[in-house]
NUMARLO-101554 format. One record per residue (C-alpha): residue number from 0; z, y, x; residue in one letter; chain. Coordinates in steps of 0.05 Angstrom, whole numbers, plus 5000, padded with zeros to 4 digits. Each point is the difference from the previous one (the first is absolute). Example, Ala and Ser with C-alpha at 12.3 -4.5 7.8 and 13.67 -1.06 7.14 Angstrom:
<atom><pos>0</pos><up>5156</up><north>4910</north><east>5246</east><code>A</code><unit>A</unit></atom>
<atom><pos>1</pos><up>4987</up><north>5069</north><east>5027</east><code>S</code><unit>A</unit></atom>
***
This chain:
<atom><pos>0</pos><up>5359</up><north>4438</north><east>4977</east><code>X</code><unit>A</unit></atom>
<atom><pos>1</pos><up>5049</up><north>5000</north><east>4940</east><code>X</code><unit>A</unit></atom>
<atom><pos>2</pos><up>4952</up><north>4998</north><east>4924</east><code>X</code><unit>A</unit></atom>
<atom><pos>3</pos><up>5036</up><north>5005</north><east>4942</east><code>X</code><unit>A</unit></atom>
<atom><pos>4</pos><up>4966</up><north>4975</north><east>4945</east><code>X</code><unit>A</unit></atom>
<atom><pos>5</pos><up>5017</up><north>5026</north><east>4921</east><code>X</code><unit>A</unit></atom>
<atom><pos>6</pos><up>4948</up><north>4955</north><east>4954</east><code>X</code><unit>A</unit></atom>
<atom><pos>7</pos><up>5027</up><north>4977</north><east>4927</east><code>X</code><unit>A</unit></atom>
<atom><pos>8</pos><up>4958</up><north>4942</north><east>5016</east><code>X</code><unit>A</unit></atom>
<atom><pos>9</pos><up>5051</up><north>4962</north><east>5040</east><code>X</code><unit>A</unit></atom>
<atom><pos>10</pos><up>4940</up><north>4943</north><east>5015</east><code>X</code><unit>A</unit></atom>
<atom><pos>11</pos><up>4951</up><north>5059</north><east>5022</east><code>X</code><unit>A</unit></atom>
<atom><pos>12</pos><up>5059</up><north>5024</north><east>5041</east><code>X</code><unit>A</unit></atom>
<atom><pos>13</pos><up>5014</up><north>4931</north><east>5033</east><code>X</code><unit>A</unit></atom>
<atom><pos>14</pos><up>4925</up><north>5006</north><east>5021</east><code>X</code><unit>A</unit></atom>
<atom><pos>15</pos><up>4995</up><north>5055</north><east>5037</east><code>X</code><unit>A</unit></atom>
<atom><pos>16</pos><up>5073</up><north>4991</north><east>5033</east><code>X</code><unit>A</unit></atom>
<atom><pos>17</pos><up>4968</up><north>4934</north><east>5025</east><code>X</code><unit>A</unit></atom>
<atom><pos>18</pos><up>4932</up><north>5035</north><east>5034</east><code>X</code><unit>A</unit></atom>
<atom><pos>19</pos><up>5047</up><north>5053</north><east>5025</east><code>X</code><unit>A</unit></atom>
<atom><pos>20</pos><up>5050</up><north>4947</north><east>5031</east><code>X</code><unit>A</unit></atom>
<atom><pos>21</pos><up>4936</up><north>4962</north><east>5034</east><code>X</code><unit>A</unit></atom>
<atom><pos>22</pos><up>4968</up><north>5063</north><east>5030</east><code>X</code><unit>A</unit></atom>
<atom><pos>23</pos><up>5075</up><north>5013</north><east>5026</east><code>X</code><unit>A</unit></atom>
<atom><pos>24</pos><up>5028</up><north>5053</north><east>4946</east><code>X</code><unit>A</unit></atom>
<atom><pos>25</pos><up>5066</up><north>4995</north><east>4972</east><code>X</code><unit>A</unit></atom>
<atom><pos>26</pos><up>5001</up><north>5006</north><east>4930</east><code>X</code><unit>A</unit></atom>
<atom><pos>27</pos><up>5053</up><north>5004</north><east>4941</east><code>X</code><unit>A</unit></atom>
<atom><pos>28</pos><up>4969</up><north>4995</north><east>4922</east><code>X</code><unit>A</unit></atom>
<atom><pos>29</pos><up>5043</up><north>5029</north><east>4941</east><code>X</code><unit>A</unit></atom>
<atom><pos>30</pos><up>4978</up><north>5010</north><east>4935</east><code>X</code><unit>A</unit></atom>
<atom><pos>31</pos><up>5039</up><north>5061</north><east>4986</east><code>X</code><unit>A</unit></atom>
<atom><pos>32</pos><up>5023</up><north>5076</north><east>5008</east><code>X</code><unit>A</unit></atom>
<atom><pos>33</pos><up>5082</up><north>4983</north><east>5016</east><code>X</code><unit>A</unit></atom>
<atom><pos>34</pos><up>4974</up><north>4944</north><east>5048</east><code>X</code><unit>A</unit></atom>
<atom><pos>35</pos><up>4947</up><north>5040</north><east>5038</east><code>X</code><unit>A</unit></atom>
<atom><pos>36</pos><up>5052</up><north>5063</north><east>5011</east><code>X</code><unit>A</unit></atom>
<atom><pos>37</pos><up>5057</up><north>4952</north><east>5024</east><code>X</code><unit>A</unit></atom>
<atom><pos>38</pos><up>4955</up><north>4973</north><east>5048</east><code>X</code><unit>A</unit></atom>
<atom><pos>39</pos><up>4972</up><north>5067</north><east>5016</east><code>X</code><unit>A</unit></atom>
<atom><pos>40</pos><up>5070</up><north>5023</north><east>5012</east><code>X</code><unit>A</unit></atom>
<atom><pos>41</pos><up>5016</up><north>4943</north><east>5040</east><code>X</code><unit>A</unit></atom>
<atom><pos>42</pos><up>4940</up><north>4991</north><east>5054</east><code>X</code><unit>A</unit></atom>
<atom><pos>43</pos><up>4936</up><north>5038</north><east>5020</east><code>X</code><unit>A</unit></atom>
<atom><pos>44</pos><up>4933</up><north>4989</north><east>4975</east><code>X</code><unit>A</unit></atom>
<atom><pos>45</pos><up>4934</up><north>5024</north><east>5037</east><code>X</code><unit>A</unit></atom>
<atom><pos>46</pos><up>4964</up><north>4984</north><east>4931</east><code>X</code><unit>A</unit></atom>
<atom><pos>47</pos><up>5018</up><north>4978</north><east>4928</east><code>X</code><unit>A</unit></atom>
<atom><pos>48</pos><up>4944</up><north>4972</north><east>4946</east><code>X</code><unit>A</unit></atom>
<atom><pos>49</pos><up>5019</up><north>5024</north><east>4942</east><code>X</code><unit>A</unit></atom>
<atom><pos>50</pos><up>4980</up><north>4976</north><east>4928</east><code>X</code><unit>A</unit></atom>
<atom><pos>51</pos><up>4983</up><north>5063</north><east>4956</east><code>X</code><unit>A</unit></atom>
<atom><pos>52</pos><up>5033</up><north>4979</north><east>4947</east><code>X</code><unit>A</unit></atom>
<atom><pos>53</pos><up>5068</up><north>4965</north><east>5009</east><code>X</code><unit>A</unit></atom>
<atom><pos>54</pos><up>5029</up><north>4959</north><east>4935</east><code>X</code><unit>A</unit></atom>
<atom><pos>55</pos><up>5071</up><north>5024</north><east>5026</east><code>X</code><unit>A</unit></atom>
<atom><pos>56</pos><up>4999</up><north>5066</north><east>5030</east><code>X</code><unit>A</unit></atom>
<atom><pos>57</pos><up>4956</up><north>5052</north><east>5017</east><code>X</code><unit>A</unit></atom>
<atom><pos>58</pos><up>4952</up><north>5002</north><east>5061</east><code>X</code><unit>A</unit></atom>
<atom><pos>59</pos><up>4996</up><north>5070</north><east>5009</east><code>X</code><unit>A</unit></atom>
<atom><pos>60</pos><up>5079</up><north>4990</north><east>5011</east><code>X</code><unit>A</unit></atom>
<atom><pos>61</pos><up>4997</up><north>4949</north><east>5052</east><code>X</code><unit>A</unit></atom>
<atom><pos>62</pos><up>4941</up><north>5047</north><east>5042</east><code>X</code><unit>A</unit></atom>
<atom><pos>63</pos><up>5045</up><north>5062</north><east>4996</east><code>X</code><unit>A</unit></atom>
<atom><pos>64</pos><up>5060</up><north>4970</north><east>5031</east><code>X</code><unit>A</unit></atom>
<atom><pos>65</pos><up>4958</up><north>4967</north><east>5041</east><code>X</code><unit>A</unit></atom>
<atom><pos>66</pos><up>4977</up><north>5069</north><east>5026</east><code>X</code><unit>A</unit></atom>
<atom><pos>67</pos><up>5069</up><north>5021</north><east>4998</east><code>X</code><unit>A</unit></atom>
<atom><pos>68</pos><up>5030</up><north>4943</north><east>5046</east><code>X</code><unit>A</unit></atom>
<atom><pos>69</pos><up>4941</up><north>4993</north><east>5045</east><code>X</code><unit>A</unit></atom>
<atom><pos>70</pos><up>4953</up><north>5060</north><east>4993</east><code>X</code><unit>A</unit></atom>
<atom><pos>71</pos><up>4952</up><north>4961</north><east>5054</east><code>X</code><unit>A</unit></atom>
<atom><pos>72</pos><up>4993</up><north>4935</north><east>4951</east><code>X</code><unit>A</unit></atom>
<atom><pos>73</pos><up>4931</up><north>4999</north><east>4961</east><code>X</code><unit>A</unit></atom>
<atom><pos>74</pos><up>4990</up><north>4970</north><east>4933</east><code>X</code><unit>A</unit></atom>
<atom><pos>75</pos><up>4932</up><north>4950</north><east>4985</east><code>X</code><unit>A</unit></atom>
<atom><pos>76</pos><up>4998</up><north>5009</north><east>4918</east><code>X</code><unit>A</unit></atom>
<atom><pos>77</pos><up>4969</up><north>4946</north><east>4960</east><code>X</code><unit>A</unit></atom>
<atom><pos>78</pos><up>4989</up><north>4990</north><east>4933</east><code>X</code><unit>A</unit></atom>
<atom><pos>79</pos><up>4962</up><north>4952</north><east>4947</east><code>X</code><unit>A</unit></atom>
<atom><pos>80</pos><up>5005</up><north>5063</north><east>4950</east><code>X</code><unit>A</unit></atom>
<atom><pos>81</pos><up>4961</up><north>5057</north><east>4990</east><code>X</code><unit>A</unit></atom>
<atom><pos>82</pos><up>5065</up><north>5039</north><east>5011</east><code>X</code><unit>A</unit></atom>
<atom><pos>83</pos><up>4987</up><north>5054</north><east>5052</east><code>X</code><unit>A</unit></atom>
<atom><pos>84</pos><up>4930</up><north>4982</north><east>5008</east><code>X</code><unit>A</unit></atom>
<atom><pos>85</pos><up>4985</up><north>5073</north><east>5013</east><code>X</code><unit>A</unit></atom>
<atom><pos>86</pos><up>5033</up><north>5001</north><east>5063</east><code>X</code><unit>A</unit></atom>
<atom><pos>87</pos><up>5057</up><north>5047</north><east>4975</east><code>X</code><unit>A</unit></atom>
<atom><pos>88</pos><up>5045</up><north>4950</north><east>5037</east><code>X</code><unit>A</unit></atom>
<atom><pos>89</pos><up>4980</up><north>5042</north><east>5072</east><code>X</code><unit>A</unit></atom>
<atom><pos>90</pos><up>5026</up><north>5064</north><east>4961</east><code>X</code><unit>A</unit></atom>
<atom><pos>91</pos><up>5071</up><north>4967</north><east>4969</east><code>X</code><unit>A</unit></atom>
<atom><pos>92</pos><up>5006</up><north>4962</north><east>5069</east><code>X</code><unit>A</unit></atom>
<atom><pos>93</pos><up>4997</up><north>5034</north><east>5069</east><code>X</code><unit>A</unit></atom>
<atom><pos>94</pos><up>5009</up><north>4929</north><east>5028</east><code>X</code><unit>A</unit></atom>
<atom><pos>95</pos><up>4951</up><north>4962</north><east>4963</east><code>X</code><unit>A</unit></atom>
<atom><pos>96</pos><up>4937</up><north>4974</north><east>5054</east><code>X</code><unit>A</unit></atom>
<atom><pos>97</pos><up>4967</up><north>4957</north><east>4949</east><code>X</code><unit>A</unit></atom>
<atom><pos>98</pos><up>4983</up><north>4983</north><east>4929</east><code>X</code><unit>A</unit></atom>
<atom><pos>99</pos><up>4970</up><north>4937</north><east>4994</east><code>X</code><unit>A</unit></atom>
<atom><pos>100</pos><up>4997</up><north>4946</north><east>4942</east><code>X</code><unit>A</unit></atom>
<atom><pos>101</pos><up>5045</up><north>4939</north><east>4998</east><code>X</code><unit>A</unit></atom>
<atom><pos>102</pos><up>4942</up><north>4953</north><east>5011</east><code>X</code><unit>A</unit></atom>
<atom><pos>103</pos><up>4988</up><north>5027</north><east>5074</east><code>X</code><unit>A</unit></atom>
<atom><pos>104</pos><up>4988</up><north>4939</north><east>5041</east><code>X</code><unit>A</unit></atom>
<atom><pos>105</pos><up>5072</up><north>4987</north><east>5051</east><code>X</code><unit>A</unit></atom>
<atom><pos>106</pos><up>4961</up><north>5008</north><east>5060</east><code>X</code><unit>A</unit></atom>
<atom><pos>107</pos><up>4982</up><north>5058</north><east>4978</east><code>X</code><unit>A</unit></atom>
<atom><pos>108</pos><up>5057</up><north>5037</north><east>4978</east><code>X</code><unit>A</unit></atom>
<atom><pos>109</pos><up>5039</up><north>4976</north><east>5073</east><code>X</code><unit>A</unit></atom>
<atom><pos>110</pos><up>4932</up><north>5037</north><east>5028</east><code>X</code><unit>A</unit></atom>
<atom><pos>111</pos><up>5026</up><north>5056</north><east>4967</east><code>X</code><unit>A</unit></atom>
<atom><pos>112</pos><up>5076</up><north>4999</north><east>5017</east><code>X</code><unit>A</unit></atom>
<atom><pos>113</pos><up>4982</up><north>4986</north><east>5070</east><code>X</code><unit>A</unit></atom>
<atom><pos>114</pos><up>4951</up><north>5062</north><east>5002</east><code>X</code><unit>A</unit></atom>
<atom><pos>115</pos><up>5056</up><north>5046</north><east>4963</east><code>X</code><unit>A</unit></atom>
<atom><pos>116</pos><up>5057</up><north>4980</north><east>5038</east><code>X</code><unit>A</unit></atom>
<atom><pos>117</pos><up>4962</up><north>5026</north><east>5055</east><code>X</code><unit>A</unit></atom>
<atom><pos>118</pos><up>5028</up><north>5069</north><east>5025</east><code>X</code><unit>A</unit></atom>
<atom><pos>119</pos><up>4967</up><north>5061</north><east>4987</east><code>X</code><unit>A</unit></atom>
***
């Protein structure tokens, strides 16, 4: 299945493109709004992790086009903020699945995409 990964942290990025590659994922990492919605517009994503709070861009941006160009992808939220910790993020996003911190362990966050790419 196609991950798209949005993570400032390019190195945190790398890691969890790597445990998605092994478990047989195929995943793209950009660091940024303009990046995420050209590759949005250019292939389909079953699931995108999606950092909060982007240095360039806004993440609430890159989850509503996402649910604009492909209403069925779901978005895994994490964070290593406070920011959202009230779980407004399910209110503001209709395709947000998770919220999680940036710290989650890889195996478990591709637990997660593999449970939420699942169809309903």
């Amino acid at each position: 299945m196609n991950v798209l990964i949005v993570q400032n942290d390019a190195d945190l990025g790398k890691i969890w493109q790597r445990h998605l590659q092994r478990h047989g994922h195929l995943a793209e990492v950009v660091q940024d709004q303009d990046s995420a919605i050209a590759l949005l517009h250019e292939a389909y994503y079953a699931i995108i992790i999606l950092d909060v709070v982007l240095d360039a861009g806004s993440a609430i941006a890159v989850a509503d086009y996402a649910s604009f160009r492909h209403p069925d992808a779901r978005v895994i939220f994490v964070t290593n903020s406070s920011f959202f910790s009230d779980g407004s993020i399910f209110q503001l996003c209709a395709n947000a699945c998770a919220f999680v911190p940036s710290a989650t362990q890889p195996e478990d966050l591709t637990a997660m995409v593999e449970h939420y790419a699942k169809p309903v």
